[in-house]
N, C-alpha and C positions, 0 to 999 in steps of 0.2 A: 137373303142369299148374297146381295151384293157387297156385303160384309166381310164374306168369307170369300167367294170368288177374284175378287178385284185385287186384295193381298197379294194371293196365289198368282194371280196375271205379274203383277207388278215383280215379284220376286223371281217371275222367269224371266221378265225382262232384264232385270239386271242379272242375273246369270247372261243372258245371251250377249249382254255389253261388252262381259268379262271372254266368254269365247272369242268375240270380233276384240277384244284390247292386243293382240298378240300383232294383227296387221298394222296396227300405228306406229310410227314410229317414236321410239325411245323414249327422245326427249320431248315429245309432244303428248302421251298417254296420260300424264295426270292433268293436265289441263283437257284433256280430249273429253274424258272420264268424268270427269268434275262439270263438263257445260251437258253432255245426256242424262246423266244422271238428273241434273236440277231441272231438265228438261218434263221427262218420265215423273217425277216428282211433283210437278206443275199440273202435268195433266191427271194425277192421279187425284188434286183437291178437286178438281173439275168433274170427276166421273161419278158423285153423287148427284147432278142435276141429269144423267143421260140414263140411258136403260143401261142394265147391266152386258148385255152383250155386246152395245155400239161402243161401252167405254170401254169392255175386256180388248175389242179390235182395235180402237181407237191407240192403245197403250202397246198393243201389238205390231201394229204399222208402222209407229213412231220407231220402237224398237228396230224392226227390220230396216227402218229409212238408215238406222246408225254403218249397215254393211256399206253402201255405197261412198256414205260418206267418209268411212274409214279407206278403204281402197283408193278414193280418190285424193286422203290425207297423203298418204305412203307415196302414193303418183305425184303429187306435187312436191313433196319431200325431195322423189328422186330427180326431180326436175330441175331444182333447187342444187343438189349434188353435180347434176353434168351439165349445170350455166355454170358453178365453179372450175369443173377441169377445162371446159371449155376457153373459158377466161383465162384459168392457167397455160393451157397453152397459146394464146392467142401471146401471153405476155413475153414468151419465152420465143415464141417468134417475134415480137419486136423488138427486144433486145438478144437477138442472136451473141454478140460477143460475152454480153453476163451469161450468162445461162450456158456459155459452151464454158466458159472458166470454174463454173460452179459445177458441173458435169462432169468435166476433167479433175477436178480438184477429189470430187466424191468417190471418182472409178479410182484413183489412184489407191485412197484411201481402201474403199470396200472390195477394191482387185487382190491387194496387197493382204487385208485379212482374212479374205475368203481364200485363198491362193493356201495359205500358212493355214489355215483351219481345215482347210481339206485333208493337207499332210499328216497335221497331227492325228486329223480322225482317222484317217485312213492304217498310220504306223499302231498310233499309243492304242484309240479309244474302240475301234472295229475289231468286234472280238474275232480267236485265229478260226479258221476254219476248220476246226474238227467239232465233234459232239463230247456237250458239253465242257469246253476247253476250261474252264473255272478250275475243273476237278483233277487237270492234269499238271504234273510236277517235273520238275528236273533235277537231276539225283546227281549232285557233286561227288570229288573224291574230297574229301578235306583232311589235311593234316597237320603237321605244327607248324611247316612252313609255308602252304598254301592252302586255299577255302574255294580253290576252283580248277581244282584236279580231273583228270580223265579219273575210270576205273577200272580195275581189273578184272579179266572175263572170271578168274577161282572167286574172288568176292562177288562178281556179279552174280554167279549162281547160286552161293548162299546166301545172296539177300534174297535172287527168287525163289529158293525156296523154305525160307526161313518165313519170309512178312506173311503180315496177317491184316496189315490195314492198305492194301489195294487190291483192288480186282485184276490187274495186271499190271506189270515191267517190262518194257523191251531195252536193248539196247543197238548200237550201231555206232559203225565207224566207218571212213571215206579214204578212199586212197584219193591223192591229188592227181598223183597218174593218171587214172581210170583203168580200165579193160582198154583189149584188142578186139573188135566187131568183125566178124570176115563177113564180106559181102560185095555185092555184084562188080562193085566199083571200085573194088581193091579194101584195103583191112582201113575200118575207122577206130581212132581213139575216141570213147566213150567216158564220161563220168559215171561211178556204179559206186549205192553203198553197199555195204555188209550189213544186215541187220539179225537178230537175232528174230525167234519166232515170236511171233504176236503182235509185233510192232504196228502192222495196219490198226488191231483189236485193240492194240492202247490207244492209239491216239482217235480211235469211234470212226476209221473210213471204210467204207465197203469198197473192197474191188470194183472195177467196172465191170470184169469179169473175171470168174476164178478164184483163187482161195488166197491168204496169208499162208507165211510159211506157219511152220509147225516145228513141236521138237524134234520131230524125227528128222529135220532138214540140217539138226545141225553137226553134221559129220564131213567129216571127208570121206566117210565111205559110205556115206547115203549115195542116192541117186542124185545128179548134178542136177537143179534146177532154179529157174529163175521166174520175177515177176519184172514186166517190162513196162516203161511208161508209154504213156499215149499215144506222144510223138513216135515211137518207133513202131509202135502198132499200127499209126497211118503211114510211115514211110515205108515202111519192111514188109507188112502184111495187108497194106489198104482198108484195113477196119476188117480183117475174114474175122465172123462170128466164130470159128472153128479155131482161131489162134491157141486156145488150150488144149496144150495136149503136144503141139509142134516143136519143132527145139532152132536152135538160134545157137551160132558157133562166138562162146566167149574166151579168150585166148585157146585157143586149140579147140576146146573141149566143148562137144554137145551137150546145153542144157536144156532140158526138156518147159515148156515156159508153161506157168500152173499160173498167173494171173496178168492182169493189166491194171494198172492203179488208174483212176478215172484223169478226167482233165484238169488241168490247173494244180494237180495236188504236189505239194512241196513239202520234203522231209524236214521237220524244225532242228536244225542240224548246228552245232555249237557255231556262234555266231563270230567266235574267235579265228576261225580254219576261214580263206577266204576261197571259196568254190569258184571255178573258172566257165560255169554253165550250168545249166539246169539237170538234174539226174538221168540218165535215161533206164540206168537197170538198178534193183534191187538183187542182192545176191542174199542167200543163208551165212551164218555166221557158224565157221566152223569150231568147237570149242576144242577139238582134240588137235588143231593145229599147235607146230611146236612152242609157238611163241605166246599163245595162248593159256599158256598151262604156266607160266610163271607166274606166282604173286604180284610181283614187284613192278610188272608191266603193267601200266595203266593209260589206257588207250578207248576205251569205249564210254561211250556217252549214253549214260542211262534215261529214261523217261516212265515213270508210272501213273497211274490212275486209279485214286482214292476211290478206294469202296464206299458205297451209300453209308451216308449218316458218320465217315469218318472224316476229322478235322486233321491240317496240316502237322498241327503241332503234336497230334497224337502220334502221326505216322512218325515224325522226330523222334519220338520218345524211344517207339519201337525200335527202327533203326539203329537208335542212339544202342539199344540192348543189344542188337547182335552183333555191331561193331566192339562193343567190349568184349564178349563170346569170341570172335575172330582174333583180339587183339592177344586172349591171355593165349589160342591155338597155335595162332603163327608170330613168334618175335617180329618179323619185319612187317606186319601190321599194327607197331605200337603208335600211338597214337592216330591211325587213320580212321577215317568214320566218312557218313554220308552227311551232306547239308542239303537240305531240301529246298526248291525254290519253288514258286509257281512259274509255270513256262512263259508265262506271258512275259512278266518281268524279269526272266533270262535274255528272253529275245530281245526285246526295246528296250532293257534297263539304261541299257550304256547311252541309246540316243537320246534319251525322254530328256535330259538338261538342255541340251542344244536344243531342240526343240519347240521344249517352252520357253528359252532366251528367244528367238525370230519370232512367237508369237506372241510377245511379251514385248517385243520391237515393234511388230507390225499394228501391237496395238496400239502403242505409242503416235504411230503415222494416223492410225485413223481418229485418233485423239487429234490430233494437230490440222486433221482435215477437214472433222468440223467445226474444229474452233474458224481457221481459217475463211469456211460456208458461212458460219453466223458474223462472223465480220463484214462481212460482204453483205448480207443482206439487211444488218443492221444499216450497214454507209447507206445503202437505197430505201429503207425505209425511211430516212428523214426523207430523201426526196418525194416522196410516197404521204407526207404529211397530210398536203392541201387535202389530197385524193381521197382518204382515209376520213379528214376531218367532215368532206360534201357527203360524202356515207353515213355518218352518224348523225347529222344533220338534217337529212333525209330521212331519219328513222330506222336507218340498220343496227340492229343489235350489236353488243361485244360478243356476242355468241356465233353470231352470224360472217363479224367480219373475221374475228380468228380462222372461224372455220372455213373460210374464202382461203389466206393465209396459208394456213394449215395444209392446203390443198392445192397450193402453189409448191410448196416446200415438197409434198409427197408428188409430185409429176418430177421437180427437180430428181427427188431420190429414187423414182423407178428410172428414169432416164441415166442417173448415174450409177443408179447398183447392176443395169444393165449391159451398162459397158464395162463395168468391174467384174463382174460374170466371168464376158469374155475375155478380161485382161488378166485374171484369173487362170481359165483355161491356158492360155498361154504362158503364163510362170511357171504352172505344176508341170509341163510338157521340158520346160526348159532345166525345170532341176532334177525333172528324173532322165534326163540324157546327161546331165552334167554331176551326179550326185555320184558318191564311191558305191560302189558293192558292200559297204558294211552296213548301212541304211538297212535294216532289214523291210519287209514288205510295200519298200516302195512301188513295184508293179501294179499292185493295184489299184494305187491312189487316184482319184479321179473325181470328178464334176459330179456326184449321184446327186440324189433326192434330197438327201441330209443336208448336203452342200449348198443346197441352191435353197433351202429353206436355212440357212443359218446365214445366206448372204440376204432375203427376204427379209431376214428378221432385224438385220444390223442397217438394212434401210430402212427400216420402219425406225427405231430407235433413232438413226440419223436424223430424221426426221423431226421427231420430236427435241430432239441436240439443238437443230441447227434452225429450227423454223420456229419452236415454240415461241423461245425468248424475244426475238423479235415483235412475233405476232401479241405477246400481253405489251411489249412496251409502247406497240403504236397504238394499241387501244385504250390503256390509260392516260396518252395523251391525244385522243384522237375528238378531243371537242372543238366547238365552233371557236371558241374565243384561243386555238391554235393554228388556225385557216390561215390569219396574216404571218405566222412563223413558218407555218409549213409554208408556206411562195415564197418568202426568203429563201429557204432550205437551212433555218437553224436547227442548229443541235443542241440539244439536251447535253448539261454536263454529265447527267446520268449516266446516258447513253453512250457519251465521248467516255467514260472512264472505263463501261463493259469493253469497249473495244479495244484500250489502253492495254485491259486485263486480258482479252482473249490475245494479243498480239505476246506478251509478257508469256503467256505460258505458251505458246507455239513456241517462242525463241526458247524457253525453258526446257522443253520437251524434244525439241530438236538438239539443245545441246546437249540433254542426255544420251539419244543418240548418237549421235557423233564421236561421244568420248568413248560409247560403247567401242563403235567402230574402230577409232582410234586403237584401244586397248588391244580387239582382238587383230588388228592389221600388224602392229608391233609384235605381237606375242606370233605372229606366221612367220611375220621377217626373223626372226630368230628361230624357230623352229627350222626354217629352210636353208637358217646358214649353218647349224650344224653340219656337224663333218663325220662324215657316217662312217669313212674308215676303208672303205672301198669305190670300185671306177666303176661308174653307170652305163659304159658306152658296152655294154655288152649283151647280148643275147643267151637265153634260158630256152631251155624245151626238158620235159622229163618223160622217158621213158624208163617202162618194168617190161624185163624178162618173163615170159611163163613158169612155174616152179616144173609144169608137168615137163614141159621142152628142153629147159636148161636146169638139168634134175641134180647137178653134181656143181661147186665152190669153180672147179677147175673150169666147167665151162661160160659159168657165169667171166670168172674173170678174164676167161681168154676173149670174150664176146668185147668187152668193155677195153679191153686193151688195146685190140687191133680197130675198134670205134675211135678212141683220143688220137691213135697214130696218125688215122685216115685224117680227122676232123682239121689234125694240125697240119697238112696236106693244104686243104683246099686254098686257092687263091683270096684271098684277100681277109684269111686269118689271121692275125697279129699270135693269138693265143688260148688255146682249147685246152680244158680241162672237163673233169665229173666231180659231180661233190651229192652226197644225200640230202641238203638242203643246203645251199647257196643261199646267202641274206635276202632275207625278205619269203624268203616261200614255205618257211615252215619252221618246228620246232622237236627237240630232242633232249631230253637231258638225261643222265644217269648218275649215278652214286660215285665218288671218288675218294680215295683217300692216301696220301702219301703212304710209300713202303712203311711198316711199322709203327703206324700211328692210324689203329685202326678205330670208329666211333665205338663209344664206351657204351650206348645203345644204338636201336636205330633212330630214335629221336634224334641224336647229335648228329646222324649223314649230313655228309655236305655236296652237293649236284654243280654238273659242268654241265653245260650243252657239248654236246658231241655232233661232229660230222665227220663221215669218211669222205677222203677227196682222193684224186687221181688224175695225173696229168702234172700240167703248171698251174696248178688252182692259184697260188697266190701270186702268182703273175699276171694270170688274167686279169684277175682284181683288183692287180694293185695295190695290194695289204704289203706293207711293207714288212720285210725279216728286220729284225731287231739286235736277236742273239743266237749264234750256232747254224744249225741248217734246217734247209725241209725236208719233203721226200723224193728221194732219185728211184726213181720207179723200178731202174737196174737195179740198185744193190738193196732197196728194201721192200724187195718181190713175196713171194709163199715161199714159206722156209727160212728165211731171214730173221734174225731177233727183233721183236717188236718194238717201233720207236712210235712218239708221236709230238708234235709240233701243240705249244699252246699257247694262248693269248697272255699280254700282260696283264692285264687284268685276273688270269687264272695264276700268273706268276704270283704275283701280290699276294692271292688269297690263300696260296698254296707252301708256299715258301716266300716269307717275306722276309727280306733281309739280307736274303742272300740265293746264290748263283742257281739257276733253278736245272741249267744244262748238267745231261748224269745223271742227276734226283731220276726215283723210280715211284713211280705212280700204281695203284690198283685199280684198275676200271671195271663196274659191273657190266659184265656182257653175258645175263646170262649165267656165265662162271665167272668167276672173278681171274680178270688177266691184268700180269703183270708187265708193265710197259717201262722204257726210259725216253727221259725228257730228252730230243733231240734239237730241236729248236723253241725260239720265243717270237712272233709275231707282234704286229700292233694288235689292240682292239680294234672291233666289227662292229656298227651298231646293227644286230643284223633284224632285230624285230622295228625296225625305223628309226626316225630323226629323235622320238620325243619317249626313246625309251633308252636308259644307258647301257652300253658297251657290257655282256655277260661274260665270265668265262668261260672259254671256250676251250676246248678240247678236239684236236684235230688228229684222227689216226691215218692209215693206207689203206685204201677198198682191192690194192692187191695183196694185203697180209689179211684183211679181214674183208672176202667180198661180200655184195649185196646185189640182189637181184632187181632193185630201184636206185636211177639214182637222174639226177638230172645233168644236161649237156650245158657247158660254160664256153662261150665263143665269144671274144674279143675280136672284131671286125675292123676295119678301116675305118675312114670317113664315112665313105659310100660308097657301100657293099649290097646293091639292089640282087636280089635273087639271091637270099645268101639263104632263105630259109626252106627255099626250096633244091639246093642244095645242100643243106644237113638233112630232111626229109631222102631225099636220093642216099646221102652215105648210109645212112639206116637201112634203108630198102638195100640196098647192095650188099650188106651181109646178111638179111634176112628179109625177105621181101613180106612174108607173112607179121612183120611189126614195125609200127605206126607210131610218130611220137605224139605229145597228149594234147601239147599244147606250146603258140612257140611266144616268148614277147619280151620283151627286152628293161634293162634293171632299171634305165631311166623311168621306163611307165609305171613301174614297181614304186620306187622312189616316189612321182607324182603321187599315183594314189594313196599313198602310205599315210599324206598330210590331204587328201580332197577333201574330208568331213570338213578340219579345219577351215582350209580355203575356203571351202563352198556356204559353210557358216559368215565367214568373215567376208565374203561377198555382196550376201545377202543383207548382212546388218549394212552395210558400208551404200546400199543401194540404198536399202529405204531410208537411211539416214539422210544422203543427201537429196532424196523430195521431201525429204521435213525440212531438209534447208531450205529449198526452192519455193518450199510455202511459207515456211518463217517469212525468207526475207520478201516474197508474194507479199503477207501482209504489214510488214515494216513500211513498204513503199504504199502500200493502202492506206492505211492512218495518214500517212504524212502528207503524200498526196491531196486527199478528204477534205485534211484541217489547213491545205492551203486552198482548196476550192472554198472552204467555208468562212475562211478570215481574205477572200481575196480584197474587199472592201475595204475591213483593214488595213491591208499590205500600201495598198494605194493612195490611201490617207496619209501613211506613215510617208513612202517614197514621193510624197505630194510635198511634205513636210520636212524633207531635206536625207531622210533616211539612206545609207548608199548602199547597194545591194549587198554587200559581204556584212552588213548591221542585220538585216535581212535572214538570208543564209543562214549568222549567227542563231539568231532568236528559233526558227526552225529545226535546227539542227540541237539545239539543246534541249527541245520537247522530244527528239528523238530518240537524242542521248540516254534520255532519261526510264522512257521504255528501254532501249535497247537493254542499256544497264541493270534495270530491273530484272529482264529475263536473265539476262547473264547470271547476275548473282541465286536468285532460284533453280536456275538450272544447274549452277555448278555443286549446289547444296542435294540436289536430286540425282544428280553424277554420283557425288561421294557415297550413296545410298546404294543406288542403283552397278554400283562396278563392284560391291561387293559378293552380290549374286554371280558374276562372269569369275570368281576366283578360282574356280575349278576348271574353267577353259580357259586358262592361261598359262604358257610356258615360263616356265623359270624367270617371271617377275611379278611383281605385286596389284594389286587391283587400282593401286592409286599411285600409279606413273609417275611423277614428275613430268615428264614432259608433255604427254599427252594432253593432263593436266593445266598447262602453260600454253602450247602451241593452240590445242582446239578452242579454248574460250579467244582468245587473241585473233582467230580466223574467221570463228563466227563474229564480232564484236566488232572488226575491218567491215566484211561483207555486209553485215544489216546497215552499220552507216554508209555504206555507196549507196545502198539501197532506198536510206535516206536523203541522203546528197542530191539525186538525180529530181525530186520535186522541187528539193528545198533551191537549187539551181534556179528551176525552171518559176519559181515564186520570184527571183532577184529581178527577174525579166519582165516582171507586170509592170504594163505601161499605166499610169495614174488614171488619166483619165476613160482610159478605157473602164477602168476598175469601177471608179464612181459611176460610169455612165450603167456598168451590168444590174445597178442596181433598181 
C-alpha cells in the first residue's frame, strides 16, 4: 500500500509548493523551489523505513512548513526593499544640494513634457465629444479655385436629400454679430447660430431637455423657436424644469424655447470664423429666406454622419455623383463638388504641426535632462567607489547593489516627476490664458488620469536613463583590488569618456534648440513687421438691425446714417466710419468681371472681396487713396449712379496696364450690377500679416444698404469711456439694440500672429534650459576633471608651470567637448529646421544667420562656462595639492 499511497502524498506535496510559489518573491522562486523540492524528495527515500501513515504526515508537515517560510521569504524581501528607500532617502538628506540639482534638473525636464503632453492629448488625441465622433465628417464646398468653401443652402438640400450613405446632415452658420436678448437689465448681445434641423441628431447629443429642431422649423413662417444653452437656462430661468414650452424675446420677436443643449456642449463650428464667446442660442435655419435661395451663395458649413458599415471613401464617390447631377442642372455649379473630411482633422488639422514641433522640443529638453541627471551621478559615483567596493567585499551581490542604486535613482525621479507634475500644472494654466482663440479645444486641457500616468511613466523610464548606467558601471568595477582607487576618487577613462559623450550631446541637442528658436524668433520679427496697409489705433463694435423692425433699404439706411453723423460727433473722435467687414473680422467675396469681358464659363469667374463702407472708412484707416476719389456720402446716396472704390491690387488684376478710373465693373449681387471705377486705394492685408493683400472691392451701404455692418472709430491717445459712449449713441436712437461686441484693431492685429508668438515663446523657453543645462554640465566635467587631476595641477605648478600654461591645458579639454557638440549639433539643426519649413514666414529653414550667430553664442557661453573651473585650477596652491593626497 505504501507504494501507491506515498507517491500520491508526495505529488500533492508538490502541487501545494507550486500553489505557495506565487508568495515568493520573483527573483528568489527558482532557488526557493529547487531547495523544498530536494527537501520533500529526501524525505521521501526515508519513508520506506516508517509506517505508511507517519511518513504520508511526515511529507505533509514538511510541505505545510513551506507556507511560513514563504511568507516570511516575501517579508524579508520587503524588508530588504524599504532598508533601500530608506537609505535612499537618508542620502538625499545628506547631500541636500545634489539632490535638489538633480530634482530641479528632472522637474524641468518632466514639467516641460508632461505640460506639452497634456496639450497635445487634450487638442489632437482626446476624442471630440459627441457619439461616436469617428463616423462624423465635414462636408466642404470645393471648386477649381478652392477645396474649402462654405455651401450653398439649394445644394445643401439636394445633397440631403439625394445621399444614401449617412444616416444624417446638418448644416449651420454664425453671424458674428449675434442676436439682440431683451431682458431685465436692458437688451444683451448674444452669440446665436442658425442650424438646420438635426444638427443635435448628427453630431449623437441629446438635449438636456427638449427636442432638436426639425424640418418643419425651417421656415420663416413656421413658428419662431429656439434651443437655448445652459448658461442662459441658469441665468434667465434658474434651471425651471418647465423651461420648454416658454418663449425668450430674440430681436423683437417671441421664440417659443423647444430645448436646452446640455452643459459644456460646443457647436464644431469652422475653425476659420473666429467666435467672440461661447453660443448661447441655436436658431432654425430658414431656407426660404431670400438670400438663401441663391446658388451661388455659399455660406453654410455642413457636417454628416456615415451610416453603419459605410466607409469615407464610399460616401466620396456618392457625393462625387450628385455633384455632377447638379453640375450638368445648374451652369454656375460647374466644377463645384463636396470634399469630405473627418471632423476631427478639420478641427486640429491646422494646429497638429505646431504642436508636435513643442513636443518634439520638449522632448528634446527632457533628452538633455537626463543626460545632464546621469552626468551627475556618474561624477558621484566615482566618489562612491571605496563605498561600493567594502559592499562587494562584504558579500553584496551585483544584484543587490544595482538594486540599492536603482532605488536611489527612483526616490530621485518620484521626488522630481513630482515637482514637474506641479510645474506642469502651472505651464498648461499659463498657455491657455495666453494662447489665441484659434487653438481649438484648448478649455479642456488639463492635469487628468492619462496625464499623470504618462508623467509616472516618463519617470519611471528617467529612471532607468539616468540611474541604470551608472549603477552597471560601479558594479563592474566595484571589486576589492578598486578600494585604493575608489579613496583616491579615480576615474575610469571609461567613465570619463561616457560623460564627455553625455555633455557633447546636451551641447548638441541644445543647439538644436536654440536654432529652432532662432528660426521661429526671425520668421515673427518679420511677420510683425509687415505692413498691413491700415491704422491699428482704432475701435470695432458690430452691430445688426432686426429685418422684422427695420423692414424697408430706407430705414436701414437712414438708421446707419444719422449713427456715423452722431459717432463723428462725439469728443474725442478723430474719425468714424461703417464697413460690413473692416480687416481682420471677417470675409466676403463675389464674382467680378469688367464690362464686356464676361467668363467664357463659370469655371473661368474671377472673385474680389467686397465690403460696403460708409462714413470716412478710409480715413479712419488710414488706407491711403492712390487714384481719383472715394465716397462723398452726399452725392453718392440711393438714387445716385453706382460707383465703387478698389484696391490696387484689384487694379492690377483687373485692368492692368492701364487707367483703371471710368473702367466699368459687373458685380454679382445677387443680380449682376453694373458699377464705375471711382477711385483706386492702396492694398489691405485684411486677413492678417502672413496672408497677402486680396482684391478688393469697395462699394456705398447708402447705394447698396445692409442691415449688418460694423462701427469704425478712430479715437485720440486717450479716449477712456469712449466705448461706453458709442454703446449710449446706439442706445439713443434705439434703446431696444445692443452692440455685440467692442475691441480694438491693435488686439485684432496681436492676435492675428498669438499662434506664432505663443509657438515661438515656448520653443525659445525651453531652449534656453537646455542651455542652462548644457552649459550646467560643461562646467561639471571640467570642474570633475580639475578636482580629479588636482595632484596633477600641483606637481605641474610645483614644477614651474604658470597658471595661464594651466588655464591653457584645461581649456582645450574643453574645447574639445564644446566643439564636438557644436559640430553634431549643427549637423542635427540642418536636419531638424527642415521639419519648421512650414512655420516659417518668407525665409528658408537654413538662415544664414541664425545658422552663424546661434553656434557662435552657444560656443562663447559653454567656454565661460569652462573658463570659471579652468580659472579657479590656475589658483591651486602646490602644496596644498600634494598634501590632499
Amino acid at each position: 500500500m505504501i507504494a501507491v499511497f506515498i507517491p500520491l502524498t508526495h505529488a500533492a506535496c508538490r502541487l501545494l509548493l507550486l500553489a505557495i510559489l506565487p508568495l515568493v518573491p520573483a527573483g528568489r522562486r527558482r532557488e526557493w523551489m529547487e531547495e523544498w523540492t530536494a527537501e520533500i524528495d529526501a524525505r521521501r527515500e526515508e519513508s520506506h523505513r516508517r509506517g505508511e501513515a507517519a511518513a504520508a504526515g511526515e511529507l505533509l508537515r514538511l510541505a505545510a512548513g513551506a507556507l511560513p517560510h514563504a511568507w516570511w521569504t516575501r517579508r524579508l524581501e520587503w524588508s530588504y526593499h524599504m532598508t533601500d528607500i530608506r537609505y535612499a532617502f537618508r542620502l538625499v538628506a545628506r547631500k541636500p544640494g545634489f539632490a535638489s540639482v538633480v530634482v530641479a534638473t528632472l522637474a524641468l525636464g518632466i514639467g516641460g513634457a508632461t505640460a506639452m503632453f497634456s496639450i497635445v492629448h487634450g487638442v489632437l488625441l482626446e476624442p471630440l465629444p459627441y457619439r461616436e465622433p469617428d463616423r462624423l465628417v465635414w462636408m466642404f464646398g470645393s471648386f477649381r479655385g478652392s477645396d474649402t468653401a462654405a455651401v450653398s443652402p439649394p445644394d445643401f438640400l439636394d445633397y440631403r436629400s439625394e445621399q444614401r450613405t449617412f444616416s444624417s446632415i446638418a448644416a449651420m452658420t454664425i453671424a458674428p454679430s449675434g442676436v439682440t436678448v431683451a431682458g431685465a437689465g436692458g437688451p444683451e448681445r448674444l452669440l446665436a447660430g442658425r442650424t438646420t434641423a438635426a444638427m443635435l441628431t448628427t453630431l449623437g447629443v441629446r438635449p438636456a431637455l427638449g427636442r432638436d429642431f426639425q424640418t418643419t422649423d425651417e421656415s420663416l413662417s413656421a413658428p419662431r423657436v429656439a434651443i437655448i444653452s445652459d448658461r442662459l437656462w441658469q441665468e434667465r430661468f434658474a434651471r425651471a424644469r418647465d423651461v420648454v414650452g416658454q418663449t425668450i424675446v430674440v430681436d423683437r420677436r417671441a421664440h417659443a424655447i423647444v430645448g436646452v443643449l446640455p452643459a459644456g456642449f460646443e457647436l464644431p463650428f469652422d475653425p476659420f470664423i473666429q467666435l467672440s464667446g461661447p453660443l448661447d442660442l441655436l436658431l432654425p435655419f430658414p431656407f426660404d429666406a431670400e438670400e438663401a435661395t441663391v446658388r451661388r451663395f455659399h455660406f453654410l458649413r455642413a457636417i454628416g454622419r456615415l451610416a453603419p458599415a459605410r466607409t469615407l471613401s464610399e460616401a466620396q464617390r456618392h457625393m462625387d455623383v450628385i455633384a455632377r447631377r447638379l453640375e450638368q442642372a445648374y451652369p454656375e455649379n460647374e466644377t463645384w463638388r463636396l470634399r469630405l473630411l473627418p471632423l476631427h482633422e478639420r478641427l486640429v488639422g491646422q494646429v497638429r504641426p505646431a504642436l508636435l514641433m513643442l513636443l518634439a522640443a520638449v522632448g528634446l529638453l527632457l533628452l538633455i535632462a537626463c543626460a545632464n541627471v546621469m552626468s551627475l551621478l556618474l561624477a558621484r559615483a566615482t566618489t562612491r567607489q571605496s563605498e561600493i567596493a567594502v559592499r562587494a567585499a562584504l558579500g553584496a551581490s551585483r544584484g543587490r547593489i544595482v538594486r540599492q542604486l536603482l532605488t536611489e535613482g527612483l526616490v530621485l525621479a518620484l521626488l522630481g516627476g513630482t515637482a514637474g507634475l506641479a510645474l506642469a500644472s502651472w505651464i498648461v494654466g499659463v498657455v491657455k490664458r495666453a494662447a489665441p482663440a484659434s487653438i481649438p479645444r484648448l478649455e479642456g486641457v488639463g492635469i487628468d488620469p492619462v496625464v499623470v500616468g504618462f508623467s509616472a511613466g516618463i519617470a519611471c523610464v528617467a529612471t532607468l536613463v539616468f540611474a541604470l548606467a551608472p549603477a552597471v558601471r560601479i558594479v563592474r568595477s566595484s571589486d576589492a583590488s578598486r578600494m585604493k582607487e575608489g579613496a583616491r576618487g579615480a576615474d575610469g577613462s571609461e567613465r570619463a569618456s561616457l560623460r564627455r559623450g553625455l555633455v557633447v550631446t546636451q551641447i548638441a541637442l541644445s543647439l538644436a534648440l536654440l536654432v529652432g528658436a532662432g528660426l521661429l524668433a526671425r520668421s515673427l520679427a518679420r511677420l510683425q513687421a509687415v505692413e498691413v496697409g491700415f491704422a491699428s489705433d482704432v475701435l470695432l463694435a458690430a452691430i445688426a438691425l432686426p429685418a422684422e423692425v427695420y423692414g424697408s433699404l430706407d430705414e436701414v439706411e437712414g438708421f446707419f446714417t444719422a449713427l456715423s453723423e452722431r459717432l463723428n460727433g462725439l469728443p474725442g473722435v478723430e474719425a468714424a466710419a461703417l464697413a460690413t467687414s473692416p480687416p481682420l473680422a471677417g470675409a466676403n467675396d463675389t464674382s467680378v468681371y469688367p464690362e464686356g469681358e464676361p467668363p467664357a464659363a463659370p469655371a473661368d469667374r474671377r472673385f474680389a472681396q467686397i465690403r460696403w463702407v460708409q462714413g470716412d472708412y478710409f480715413g479712419a484707416l488710414a488706407i491711403p487713396v492712390l487714384r481719383g476719389r472715394v465716397f462723398d456720402d452726399r452725392a453718392d446716396g440711393p438714387g445716385a449712379p453706382p460707383v465703387v472704390v478698389i484696391s490696387r491690387a484689384m487694379a492690377e488684376k483687373f485692368f492692368p496696364g492701364k487707367d483703371p478710373i471710368g473702367e466699368r465693373l459687373v458685380v454679382d449681387l445677387q443680380d449682376a450690377v453694373t458699377v464705375e471705377v471711382a477711385g483706386v486705394v492702396g492694398d489691405a492685408r485684411v486677413f492678417g500679416q502672413a496672408e497677402d493683400a486680396p482684391a478688393m472691392l469697395y462699394m456705398s451701404s447708402r447705394q447698396f444698404p445692409t442691415n449688418y455692418m460694423h462701427l469704425i472709430v478712430r479715437t485720440a491717445a486717450a479716449s477712456a469711456g469712449m466705448g461706453a459712449s458709442i454703446r449710449g449713441t446706439v442706445q439713443a436712437l434705439d434703446p431696444a439694440l445692443s452692440i455685440a461686441r467692442l475691441e480694438s484693431m491693435r488686439d485684432l492685429l496681436r492676435d492675428s500672429v498669438a499662434q506664432p508668438r505663443l509657438r515661438t515663446i515656448l520653443v525659445a523657453a525651453f531652449a534656453a534650459v537646455a542651455l542652462v543645462l548644457s552649459l550646467t554640465g560643461v562646467y561639471g566635467i571640467v570642474a570633475f576633471t580639475v578636482g580629479q587631476r588636482t595632484r596633477e595641477i600641483g606637481i605641474r605648478l610645483a614644477l614651474g608651470a604658470t597658471g595661464h600654461e594651466v588655464v591653457r591645458m584645461i581649456m582645450r579639454q574643453g574645447a574639445v567637448v564644446v566643439g564636438l557638440g557644436l559640430l553634431v549639433g549643427l549637423v542635427l539643426a540642418f536636419g531638424a529646421s527642415r521639419l519648421l519649413a512650414s512655420l516659417l514666414y518668407e525665409m528658408g529653414p537654413n538662415d544664414p544667420l541664425v545658422f552663424t550667430i546661434v553656434p557662435l553664442a552657444v560656443g562663447a557661453a559653454a567656454l565661460m562656462a569652462a573658463a570659471l573651473p579652468a580659472r579657479r585650477a590656475a589658483r591651486i596652491e602646490p602644496v596644498r595639492a600634494l598634501r590632499s593626497e
